[in-house]
N, CA and C of each residue as an Amber inpcrd file, in Angstrom:
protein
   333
 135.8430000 145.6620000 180.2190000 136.4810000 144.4260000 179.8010000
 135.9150000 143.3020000 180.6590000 135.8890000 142.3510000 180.0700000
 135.3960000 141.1100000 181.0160000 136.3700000 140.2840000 181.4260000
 135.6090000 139.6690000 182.2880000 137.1260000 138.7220000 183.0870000
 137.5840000 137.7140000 182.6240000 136.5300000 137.0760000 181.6810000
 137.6900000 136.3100000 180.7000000 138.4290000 137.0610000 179.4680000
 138.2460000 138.1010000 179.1740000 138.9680000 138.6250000 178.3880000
 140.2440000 139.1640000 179.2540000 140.5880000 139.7080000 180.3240000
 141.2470000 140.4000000 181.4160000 142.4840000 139.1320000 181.2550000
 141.5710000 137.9260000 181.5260000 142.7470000 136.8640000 181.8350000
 143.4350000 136.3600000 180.5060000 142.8920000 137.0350000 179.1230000
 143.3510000 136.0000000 178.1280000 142.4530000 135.4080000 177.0700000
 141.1640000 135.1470000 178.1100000 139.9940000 134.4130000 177.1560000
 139.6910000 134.9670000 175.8830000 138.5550000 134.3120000 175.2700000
 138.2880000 134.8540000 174.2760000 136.6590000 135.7030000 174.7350000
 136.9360000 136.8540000 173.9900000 135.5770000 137.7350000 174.3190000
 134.6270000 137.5620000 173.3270000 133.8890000 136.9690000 173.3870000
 132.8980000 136.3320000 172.6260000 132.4360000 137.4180000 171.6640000
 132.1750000 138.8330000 171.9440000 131.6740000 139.6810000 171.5900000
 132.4490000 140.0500000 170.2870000 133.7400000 140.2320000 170.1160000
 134.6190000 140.7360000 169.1340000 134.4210000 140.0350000 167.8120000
 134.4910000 138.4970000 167.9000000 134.5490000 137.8290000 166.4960000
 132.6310000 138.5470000 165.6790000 131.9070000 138.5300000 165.9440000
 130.6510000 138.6040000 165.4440000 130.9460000 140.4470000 165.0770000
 131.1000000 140.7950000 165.8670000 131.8390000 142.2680000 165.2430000
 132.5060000 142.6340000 164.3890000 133.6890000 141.7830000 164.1220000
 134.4510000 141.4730000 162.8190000 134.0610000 141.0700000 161.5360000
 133.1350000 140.0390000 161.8460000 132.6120000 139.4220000 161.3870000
 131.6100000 140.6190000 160.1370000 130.5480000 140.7740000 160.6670000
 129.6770000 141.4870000 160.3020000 130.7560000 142.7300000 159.5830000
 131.5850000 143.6270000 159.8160000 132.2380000 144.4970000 159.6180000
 133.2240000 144.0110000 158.0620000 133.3150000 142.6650000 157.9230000
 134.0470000 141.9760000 156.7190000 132.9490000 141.8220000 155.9240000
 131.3530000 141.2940000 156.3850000 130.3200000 141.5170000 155.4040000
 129.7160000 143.0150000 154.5800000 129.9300000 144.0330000 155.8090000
 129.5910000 145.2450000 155.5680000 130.8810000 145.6550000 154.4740000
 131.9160000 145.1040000 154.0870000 132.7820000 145.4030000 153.4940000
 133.1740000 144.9890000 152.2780000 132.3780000 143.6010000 152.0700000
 132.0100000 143.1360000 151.1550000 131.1810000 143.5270000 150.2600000
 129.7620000 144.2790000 151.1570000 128.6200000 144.7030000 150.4550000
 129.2660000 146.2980000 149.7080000 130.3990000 146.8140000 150.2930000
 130.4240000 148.0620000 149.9770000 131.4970000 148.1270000 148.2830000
 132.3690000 146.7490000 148.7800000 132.8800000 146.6590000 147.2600000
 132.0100000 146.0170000 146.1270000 131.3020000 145.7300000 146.2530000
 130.0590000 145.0060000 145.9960000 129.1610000 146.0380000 145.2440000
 128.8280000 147.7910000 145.1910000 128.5450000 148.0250000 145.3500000
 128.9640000 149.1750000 144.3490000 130.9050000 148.8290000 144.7510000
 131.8530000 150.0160000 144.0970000 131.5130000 149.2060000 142.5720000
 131.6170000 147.9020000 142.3360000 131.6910000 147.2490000 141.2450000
 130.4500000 147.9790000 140.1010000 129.2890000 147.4610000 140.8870000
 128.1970000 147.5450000 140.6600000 128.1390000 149.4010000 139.9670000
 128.5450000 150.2700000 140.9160000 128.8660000 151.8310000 140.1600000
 129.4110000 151.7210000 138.9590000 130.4190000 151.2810000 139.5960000
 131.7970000 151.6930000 138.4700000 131.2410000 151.4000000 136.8260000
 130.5950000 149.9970000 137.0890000 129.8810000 149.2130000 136.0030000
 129.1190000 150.0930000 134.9760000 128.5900000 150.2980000 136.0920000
 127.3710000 151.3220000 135.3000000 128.1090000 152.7570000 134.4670000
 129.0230000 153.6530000 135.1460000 129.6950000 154.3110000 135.0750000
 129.8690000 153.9560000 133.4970000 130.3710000 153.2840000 133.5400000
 131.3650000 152.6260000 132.3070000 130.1010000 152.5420000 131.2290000
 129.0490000 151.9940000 131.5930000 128.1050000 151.6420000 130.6460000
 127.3180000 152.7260000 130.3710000 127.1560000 153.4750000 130.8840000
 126.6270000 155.2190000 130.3200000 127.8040000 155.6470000 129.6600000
 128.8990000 155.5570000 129.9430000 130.0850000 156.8370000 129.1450000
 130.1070000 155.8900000 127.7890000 130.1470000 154.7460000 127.8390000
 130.5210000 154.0150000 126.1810000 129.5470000 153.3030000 125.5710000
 128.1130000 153.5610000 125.8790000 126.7830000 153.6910000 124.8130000
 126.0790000 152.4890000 125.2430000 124.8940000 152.3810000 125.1220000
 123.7220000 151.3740000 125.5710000 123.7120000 150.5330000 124.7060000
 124.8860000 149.6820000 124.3180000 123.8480000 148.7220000 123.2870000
 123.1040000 147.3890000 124.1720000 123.0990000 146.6880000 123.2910000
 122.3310000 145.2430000 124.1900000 122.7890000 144.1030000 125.0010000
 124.3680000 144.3730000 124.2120000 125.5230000 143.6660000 125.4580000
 125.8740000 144.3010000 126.6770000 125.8830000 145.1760000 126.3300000
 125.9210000 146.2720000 127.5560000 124.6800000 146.4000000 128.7970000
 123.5870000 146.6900000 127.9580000 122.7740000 146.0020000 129.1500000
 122.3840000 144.8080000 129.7740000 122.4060000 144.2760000 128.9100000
 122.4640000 142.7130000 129.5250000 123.9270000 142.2250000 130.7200000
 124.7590000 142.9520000 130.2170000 126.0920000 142.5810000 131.4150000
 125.2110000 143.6640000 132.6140000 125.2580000 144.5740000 132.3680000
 124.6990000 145.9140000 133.4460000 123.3700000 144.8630000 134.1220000
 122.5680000 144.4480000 133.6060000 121.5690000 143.9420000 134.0750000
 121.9470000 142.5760000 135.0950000 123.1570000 141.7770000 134.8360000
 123.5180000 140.6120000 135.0520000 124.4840000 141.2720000 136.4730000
 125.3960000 142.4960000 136.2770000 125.7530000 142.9370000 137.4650000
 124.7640000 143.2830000 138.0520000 123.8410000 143.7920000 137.9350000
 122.8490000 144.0260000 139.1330000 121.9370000 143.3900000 139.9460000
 121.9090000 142.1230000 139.2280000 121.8590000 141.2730000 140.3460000
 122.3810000 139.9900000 140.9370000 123.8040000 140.1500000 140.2350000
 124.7030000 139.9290000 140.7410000 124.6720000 140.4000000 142.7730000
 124.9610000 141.7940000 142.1700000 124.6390000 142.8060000 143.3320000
 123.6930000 142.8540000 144.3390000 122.4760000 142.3580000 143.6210000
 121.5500000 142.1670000 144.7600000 121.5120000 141.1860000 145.5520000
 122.0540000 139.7910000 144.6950000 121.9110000 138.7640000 145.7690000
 122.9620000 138.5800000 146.4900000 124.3100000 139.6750000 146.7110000
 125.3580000 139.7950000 147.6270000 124.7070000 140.6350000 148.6090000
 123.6640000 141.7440000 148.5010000 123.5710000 142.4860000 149.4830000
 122.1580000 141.4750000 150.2710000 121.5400000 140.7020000 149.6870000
 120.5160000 140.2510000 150.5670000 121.1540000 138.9760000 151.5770000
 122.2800000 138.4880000 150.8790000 123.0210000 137.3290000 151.7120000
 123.3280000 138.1030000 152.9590000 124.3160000 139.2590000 152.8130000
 125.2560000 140.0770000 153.7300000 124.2240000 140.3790000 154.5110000
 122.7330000 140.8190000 154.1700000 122.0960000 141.3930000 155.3520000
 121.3650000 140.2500000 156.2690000 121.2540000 139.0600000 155.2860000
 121.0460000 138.0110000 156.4570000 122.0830000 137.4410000 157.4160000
 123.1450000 137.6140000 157.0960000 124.2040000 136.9100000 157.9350000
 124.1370000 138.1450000 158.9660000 124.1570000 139.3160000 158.6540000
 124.2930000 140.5660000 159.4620000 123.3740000 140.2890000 160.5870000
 121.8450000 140.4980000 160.1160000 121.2270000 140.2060000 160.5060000
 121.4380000 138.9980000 161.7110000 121.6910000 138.0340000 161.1180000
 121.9760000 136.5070000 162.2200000 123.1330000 136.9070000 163.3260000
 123.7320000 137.7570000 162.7080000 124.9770000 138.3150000 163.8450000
 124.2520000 138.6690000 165.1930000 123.3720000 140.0250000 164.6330000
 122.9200000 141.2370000 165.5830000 121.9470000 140.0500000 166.6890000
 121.8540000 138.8130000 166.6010000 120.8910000 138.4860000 167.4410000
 122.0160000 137.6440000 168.3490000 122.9490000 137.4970000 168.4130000
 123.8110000 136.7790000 168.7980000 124.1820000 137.6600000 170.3190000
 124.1700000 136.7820000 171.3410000 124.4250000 137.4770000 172.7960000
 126.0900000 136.8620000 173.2320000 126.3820000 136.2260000 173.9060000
 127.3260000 136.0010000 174.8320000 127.8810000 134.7310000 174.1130000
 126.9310000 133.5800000 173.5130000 127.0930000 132.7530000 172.8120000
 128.0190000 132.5350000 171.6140000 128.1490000 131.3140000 170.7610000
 128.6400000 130.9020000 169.6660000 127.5410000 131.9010000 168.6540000
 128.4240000 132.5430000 167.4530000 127.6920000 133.0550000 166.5990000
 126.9820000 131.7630000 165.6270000 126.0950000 131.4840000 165.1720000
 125.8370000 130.5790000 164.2320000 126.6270000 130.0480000 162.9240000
 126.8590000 129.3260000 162.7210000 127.6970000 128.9730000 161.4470000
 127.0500000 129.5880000 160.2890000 127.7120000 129.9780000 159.6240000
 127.0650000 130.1630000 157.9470000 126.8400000 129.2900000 156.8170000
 125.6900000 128.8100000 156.4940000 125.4980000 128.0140000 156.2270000
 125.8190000 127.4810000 154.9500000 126.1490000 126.0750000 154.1090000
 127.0290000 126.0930000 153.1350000 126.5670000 126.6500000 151.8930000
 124.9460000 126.3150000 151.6620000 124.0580000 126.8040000 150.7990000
 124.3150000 128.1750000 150.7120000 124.0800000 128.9700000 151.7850000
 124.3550000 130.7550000 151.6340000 125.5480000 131.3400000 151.0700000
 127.1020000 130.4280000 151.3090000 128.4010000 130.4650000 151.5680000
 128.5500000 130.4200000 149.7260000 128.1120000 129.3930000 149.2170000
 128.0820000 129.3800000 147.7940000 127.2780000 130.2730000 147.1170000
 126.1700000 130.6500000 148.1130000 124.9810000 131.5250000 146.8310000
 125.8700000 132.9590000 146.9980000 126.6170000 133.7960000 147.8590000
 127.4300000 134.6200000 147.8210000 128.7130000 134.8980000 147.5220000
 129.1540000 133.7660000 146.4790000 130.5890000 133.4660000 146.2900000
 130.1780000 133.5400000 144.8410000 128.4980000 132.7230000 144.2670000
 128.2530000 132.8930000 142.8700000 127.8340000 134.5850000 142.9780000
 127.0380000 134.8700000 143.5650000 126.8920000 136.1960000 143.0720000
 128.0060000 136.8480000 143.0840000 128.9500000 137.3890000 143.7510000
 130.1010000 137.7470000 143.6460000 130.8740000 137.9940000 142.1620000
 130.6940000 136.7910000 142.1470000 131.3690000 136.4830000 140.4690000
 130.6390000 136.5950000 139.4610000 129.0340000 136.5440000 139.9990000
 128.1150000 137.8550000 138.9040000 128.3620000 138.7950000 138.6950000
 128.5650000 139.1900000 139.6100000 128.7790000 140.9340000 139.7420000
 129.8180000 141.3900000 139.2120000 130.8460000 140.7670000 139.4830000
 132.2720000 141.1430000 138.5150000 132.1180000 140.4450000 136.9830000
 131.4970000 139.3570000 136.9220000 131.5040000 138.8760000 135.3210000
 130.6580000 140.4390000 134.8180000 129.2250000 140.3800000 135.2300000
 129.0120000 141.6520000 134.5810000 129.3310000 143.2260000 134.5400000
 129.6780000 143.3560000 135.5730000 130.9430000 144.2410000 135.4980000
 132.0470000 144.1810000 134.3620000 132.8100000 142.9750000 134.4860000
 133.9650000 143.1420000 133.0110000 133.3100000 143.3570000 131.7780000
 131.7910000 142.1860000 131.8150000 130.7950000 143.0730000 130.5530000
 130.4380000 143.6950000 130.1770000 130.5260000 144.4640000 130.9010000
 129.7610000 146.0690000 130.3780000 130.9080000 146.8520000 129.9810000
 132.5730000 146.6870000 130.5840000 133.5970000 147.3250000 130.2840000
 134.1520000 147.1250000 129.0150000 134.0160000 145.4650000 128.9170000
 134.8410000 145.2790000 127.5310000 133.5320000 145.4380000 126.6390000
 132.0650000 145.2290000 126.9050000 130.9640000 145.2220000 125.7920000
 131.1660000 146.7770000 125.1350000
């Protein structure tokens, strides 16, 4: 334990830990969607709506897991310091994919 943590402080180390651990958690539902999707779109037949949602979740999917591994990434370099802010551009490009991923997800369920 460190001695500003001992007294109260804040341990610099914990938030970027969390942090990263809420991205890694993101990527993993991220991921369940992205299955499940598919799941769904093999058991109730290939037509062209179907792949096109399947296709639209997947990269949906991808551009959540390449955000998550850059922020991850930006974490793991982080020492004793302020972790870096996330930037607003990234903050939105992973909030739209997100909602790719589930729009095509519900597409492929109800297609």
């Amino acid at each position: 334990m460190t001695p500003g943590a001992a007294a109260g402080g804040r341990d610099p180390g914990l938030q970027p830990e969390r942090t990263r651990l809420a991205w890694r958690r993101t990527t993993l539902a991220s991921t369940v969607v992205a299955v499940l999707a598919g799941k769904a779109g093999l058991a109730g037949g290939a037509s062209v709506g179907v792949l096109v949602a399947g296709a639209v979740c997947g990269a949906g999917w991808v551009g959540v897991l390449v955000v998550a591994h850059r922020r991850i990434r930006g974490l793991a370099g982080v020492g004793a310091g302020q972790p870096a802010r996330l930037a607003f551009r990234w903050a939105v490009a992973v909030v739209v994919c997100v909602l790719v991923t589930v729009g095509g997800g519900v597409g492929v369920v109800l297609g």
